[in-house]
N, C-alpha and C positions, 0 to 999 in steps of 0.2 A: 572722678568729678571732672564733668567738662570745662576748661576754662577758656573765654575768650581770645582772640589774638586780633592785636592792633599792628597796623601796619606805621610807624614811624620814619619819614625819608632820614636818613643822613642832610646832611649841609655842606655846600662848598663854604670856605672862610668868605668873612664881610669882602664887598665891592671897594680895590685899594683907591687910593685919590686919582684922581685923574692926574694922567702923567702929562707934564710940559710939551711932551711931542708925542702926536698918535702917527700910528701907524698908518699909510696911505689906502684909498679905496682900491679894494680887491683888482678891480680892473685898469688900474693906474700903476700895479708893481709890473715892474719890468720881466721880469719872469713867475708867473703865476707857480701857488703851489698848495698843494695838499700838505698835511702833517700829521705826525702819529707824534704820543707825546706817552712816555708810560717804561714800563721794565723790559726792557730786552732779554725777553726768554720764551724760551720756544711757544707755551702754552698761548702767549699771546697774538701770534699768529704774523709775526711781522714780515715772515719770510714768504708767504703767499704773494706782499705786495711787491716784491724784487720784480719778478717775471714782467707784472704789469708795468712798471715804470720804465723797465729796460725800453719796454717798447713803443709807449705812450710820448706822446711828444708834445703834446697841448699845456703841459704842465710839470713843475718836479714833485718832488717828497721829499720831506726835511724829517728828520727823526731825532728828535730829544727822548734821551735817556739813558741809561747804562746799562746792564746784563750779563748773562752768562753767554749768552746767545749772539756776543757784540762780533765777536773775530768771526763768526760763520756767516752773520747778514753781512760784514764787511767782503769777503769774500764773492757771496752772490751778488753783493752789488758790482764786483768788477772795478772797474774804472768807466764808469756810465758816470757821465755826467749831472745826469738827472737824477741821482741821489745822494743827498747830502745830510749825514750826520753831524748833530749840533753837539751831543755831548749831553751829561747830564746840565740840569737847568734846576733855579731853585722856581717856585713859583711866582716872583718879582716877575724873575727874567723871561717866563713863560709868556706872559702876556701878552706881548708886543706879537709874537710868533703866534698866538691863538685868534689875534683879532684881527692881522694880514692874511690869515690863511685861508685860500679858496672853503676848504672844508675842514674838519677833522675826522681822520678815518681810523675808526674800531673795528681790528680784527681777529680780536680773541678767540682761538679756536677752543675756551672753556667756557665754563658757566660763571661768570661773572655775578659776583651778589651785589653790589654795586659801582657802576664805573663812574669814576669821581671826576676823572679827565671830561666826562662828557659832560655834567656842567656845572666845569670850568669855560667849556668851548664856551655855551651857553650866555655864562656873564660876559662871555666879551660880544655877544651876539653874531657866534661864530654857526652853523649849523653843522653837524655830523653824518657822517655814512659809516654805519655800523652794520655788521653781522648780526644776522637776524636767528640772537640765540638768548635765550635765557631773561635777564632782568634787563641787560641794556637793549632790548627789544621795548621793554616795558619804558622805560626813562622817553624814548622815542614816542613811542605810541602816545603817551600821556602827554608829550608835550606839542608835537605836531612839528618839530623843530628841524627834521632830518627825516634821511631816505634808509631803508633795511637794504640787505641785499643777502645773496645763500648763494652767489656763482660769479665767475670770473667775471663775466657778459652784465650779470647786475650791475656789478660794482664799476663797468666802464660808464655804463649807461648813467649811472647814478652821478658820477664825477663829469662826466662832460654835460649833464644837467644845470648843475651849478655853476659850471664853469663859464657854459654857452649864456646864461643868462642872469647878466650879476639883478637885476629886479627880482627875480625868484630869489638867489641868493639871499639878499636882504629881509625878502621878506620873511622867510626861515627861518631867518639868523632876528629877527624880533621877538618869532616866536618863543624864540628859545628865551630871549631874554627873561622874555614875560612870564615866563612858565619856573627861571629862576628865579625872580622876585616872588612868585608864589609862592612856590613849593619847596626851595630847597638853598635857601639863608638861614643863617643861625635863630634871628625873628622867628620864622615858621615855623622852623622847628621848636621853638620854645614854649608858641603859642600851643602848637599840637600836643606838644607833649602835658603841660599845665590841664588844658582843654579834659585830657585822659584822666587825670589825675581827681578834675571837679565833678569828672563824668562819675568814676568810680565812688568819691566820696558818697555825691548825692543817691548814688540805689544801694546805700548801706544806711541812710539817713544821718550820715555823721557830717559836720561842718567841713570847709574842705580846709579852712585854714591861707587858703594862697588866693592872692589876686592878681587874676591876670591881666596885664596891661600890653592891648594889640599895639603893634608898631606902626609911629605916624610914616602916614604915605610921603614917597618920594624919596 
């Protein structure tokens, strides 16, 4: 018997309070920078971005997180100054680092079923440059929030994009907000899920029993 399949997003956690001190406009830090934010292990693809940054000079890379893979990216990183590991981070301390950061860049050389990091970037209306593979293709596509890439050359183009013009920045980086207040808060997810639940009820004729109550705007 054929049965249905609904797609349900996951949820980043609720929007924390706004903190006493934000973080400066992208184009006011004194040293501009990209960020990866996630597990240091090979599959994740962090070591592709060594090469680029050795030699990229518009910007650094900060890398929060820990791994098996930590002593080997440490290694390719050399002593470049342009790369700087933060260490692991809890998600508090992420924040500040997600919402100063020129981009955030996904470069998971696997199939990702969904990247949670990316919105993360999102609520702080940060926009992403991902590898153009699998579902974090899709989280992009859907939200309009970020650039894909599949090559070294993409990925430059893509990063001095953002960099070169913090108005597009911005306005990316809205998108994404928008698309996280939509689509993928604990809210939305609640409502979707419930939504599934009255749906099914009702083409069995049975009461659904739950009321669903939408979340007031803002």
């Amino acid at each position: 018997m054929k049965r249905p399949i609904v797609h349900i997003p996951l949820f980043a956690p609720p929007e924390p309070p706004a903190s006493p001190t934000t973080a400066p406009p992208v184009e006011d830090v004194a040293a501009p920078y990209f960020l990866f934010a996630g597990r240091l292990e090979r599959l994740k693809g962090v070591d592709s971005l060594m090469p680029v940054f050795r030699r990229y000079q518009k910007a650094q890379l900060w890398i929060a997180g820990k791994g098996s893979d930590e002593a080997r990216l440490r290694q390719l990183a050399g002593d470049s100054p342009n790369i700087r590991f933060l260490g692991p981070l809890d998600a508090a301390r992420l924040d500040e680092p997600y919402r100063a950061a020129v981009a955030l860049i996904v470069p998971s050389k696997c199939y990702e079923s969904f990247a949670m990091v990316i919105v993360e970037a999102f609520r702080q209306r940060t926009p992403v440059i991902v590898r153009d593979l699998g579902a974090m293709s899709e989280l992009v596509q859907d939200s309009g929030a970020g650039l894909l890439y599949s090559s070294e050359p993409e990925l430059l183009a893509a990063m001095d994009r953002f960099l070169d013009d913090p108005q597009y920045r911005r306005r990316v980086g809205a998108r994404g907000y928008d698309a996280y207040r939509e689509k993928w808060t604990p809210d939305a997810h609640v409502t979707q899920y419930f939504a599934l639940i009255r749906q099914l009820a009702a083409g069995r004729g049975l009461p659904t029993g739950v009321e669903v109550i939408e979340p007031s705007p803002g």
